[in-house]
C-alpha positions as CSV (number, residue, x, y, z in Angstrom):
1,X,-135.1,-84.5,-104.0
2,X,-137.3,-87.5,-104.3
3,X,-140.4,-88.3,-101.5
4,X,-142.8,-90.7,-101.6
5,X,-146.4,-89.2,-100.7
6,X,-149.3,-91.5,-99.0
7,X,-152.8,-90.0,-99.3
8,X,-155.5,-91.6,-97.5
9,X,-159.7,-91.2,-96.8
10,X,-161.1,-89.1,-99.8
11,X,-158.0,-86.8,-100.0
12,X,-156.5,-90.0,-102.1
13,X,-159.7,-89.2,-104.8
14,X,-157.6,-86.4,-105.7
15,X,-154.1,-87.2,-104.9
16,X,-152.6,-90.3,-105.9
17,X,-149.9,-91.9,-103.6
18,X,-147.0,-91.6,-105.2
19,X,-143.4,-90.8,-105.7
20,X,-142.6,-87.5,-106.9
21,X,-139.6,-85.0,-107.3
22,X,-139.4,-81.2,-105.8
23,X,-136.9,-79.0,-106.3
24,X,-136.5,-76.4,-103.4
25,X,-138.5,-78.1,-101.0
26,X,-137.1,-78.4,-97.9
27,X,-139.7,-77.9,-95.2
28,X,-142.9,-78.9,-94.4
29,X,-144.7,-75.4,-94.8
30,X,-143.1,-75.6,-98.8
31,X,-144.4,-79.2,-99.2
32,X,-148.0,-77.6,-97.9
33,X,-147.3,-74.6,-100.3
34,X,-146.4,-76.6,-103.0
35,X,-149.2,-79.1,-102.9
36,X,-151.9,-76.6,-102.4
37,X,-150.7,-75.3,-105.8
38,X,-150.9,-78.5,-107.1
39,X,-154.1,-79.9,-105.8
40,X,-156.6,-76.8,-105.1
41,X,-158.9,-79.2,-103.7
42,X,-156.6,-79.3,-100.3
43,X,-157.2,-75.6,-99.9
44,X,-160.6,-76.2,-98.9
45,X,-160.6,-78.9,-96.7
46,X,-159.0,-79.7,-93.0
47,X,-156.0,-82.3,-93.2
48,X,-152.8,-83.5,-91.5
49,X,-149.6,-84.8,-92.6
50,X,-146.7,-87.2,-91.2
51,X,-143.5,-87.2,-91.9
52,X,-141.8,-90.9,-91.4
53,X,-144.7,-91.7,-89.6
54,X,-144.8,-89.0,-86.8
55,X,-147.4,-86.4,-86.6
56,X,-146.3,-83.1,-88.2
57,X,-147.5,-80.9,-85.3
58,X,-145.3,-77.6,-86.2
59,X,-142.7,-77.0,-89.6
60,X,-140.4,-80.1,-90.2
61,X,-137.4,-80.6,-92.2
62,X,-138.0,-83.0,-95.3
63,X,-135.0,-84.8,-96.7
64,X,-134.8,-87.1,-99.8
65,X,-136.4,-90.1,-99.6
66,X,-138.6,-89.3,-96.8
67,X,-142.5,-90.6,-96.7
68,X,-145.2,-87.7,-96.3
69,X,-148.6,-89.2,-95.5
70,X,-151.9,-86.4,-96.2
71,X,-154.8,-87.7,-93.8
72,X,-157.9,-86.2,-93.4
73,X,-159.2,-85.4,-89.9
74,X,-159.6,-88.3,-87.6
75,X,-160.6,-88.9,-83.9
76,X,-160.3,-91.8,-82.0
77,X,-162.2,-93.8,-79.3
């Protein structure tokens, strides 16, 4: 399965948007399992994803092609 990953803030000084391939992916808690493996960095720091451009508040089925964007914390005014 291919997804395309969006980093933004400083967590893109470590990860690269991009497109990349998993294998056995098929949730969001994987995906967070997965890229904690691959980027250490994100076990030490507070972040959120999206999925298509909603909020991932709880897990969430991926499916191929989908966008994942990795944000750093954030507040609003």
């Amino acid at each position: 399965m291919e997804i395309e990953i969006i980093s933004f803030g400083s967590i893109s000084e470590f990860i690269e948007s991009q497109r990349i391939m998993v294998e056995g992916i098929s949730d969001t808690d994987a995906l967070i399992t997965f890229l904690q493996e691959k980027f250490p960095e994100l076990q030490r720091i507070k972040y959120k994803l999206a999925l298509n451009k909603k909020l991932v508040q709880h897990n969430t089925k991926i499916g191929n092609q989908d966008t994942i964007a990795i944000m750093p914390p954030f507040s609003g005014g």
